[in-house]
C-alpha positions in Angstrom: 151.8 -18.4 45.3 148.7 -17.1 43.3 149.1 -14.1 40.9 147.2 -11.4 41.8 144.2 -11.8 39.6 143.7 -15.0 40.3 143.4 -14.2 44.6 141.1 -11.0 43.5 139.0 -13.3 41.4 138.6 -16.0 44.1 138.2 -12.9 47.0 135.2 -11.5 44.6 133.5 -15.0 44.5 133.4 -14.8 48.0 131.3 -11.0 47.8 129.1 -12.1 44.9 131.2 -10.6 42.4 130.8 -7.1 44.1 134.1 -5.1 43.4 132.9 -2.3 45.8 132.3 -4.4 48.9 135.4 -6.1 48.5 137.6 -2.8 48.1 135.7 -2.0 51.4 135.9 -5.1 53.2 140.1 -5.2 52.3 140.8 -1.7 53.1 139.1 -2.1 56.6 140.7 -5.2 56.8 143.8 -3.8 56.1 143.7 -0.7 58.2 143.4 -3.4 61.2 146.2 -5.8 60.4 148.5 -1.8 60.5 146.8 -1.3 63.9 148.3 -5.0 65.2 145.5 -8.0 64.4 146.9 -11.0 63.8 146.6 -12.6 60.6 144.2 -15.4 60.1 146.5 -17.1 57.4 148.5 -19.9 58.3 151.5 -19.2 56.1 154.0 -16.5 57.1 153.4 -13.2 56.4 156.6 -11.3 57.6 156.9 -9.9 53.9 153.2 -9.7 52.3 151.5 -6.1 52.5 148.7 -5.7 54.3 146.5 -5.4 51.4 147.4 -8.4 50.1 146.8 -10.4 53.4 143.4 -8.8 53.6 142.8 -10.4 50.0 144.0 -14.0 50.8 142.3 -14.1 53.9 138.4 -13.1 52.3 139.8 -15.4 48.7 140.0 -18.4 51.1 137.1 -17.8 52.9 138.5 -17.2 56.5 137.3 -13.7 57.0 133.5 -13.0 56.1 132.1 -10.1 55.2 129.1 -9.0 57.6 125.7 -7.9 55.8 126.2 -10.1 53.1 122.7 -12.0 51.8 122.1 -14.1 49.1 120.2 -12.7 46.2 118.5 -16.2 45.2 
């Protein structure tokens, strides 16, 4: 697996490199997985925290973040 900065640094690609949506987007994401949604990863995640599976899932593209737009 990934270390840490590299899954942060792919996850912040995803929000245009903005740190604040992505610390949003992952603690909302994480506060559902604790409430019982089902991961969207394929690999297990018995032992990964919450966070982290919140990371993973927006680094590989699998969850979007809503009210995104491209600033071109």
């Amino acid at each position: 697996m990934e270390r840490l900065e590299e899954r942060i640094s792919k996850a912040l690609k995803q929000v245009d490199n903005d740190r604040y949506i992505l610390a949003i987007a992952v603690g909302q994401r994480a506060d559902e997985l604790s409430k019982g949604a089902k991961p969207l990863l394929s690999h297990n995640t018995q032992k990964m925290k919450y966070t982290d599976i919140a990371i993973d899932e927006i680094a590989s593209g699998l969850l979007k973040i809503n009210g995104l737009t491209d600033k071109k």
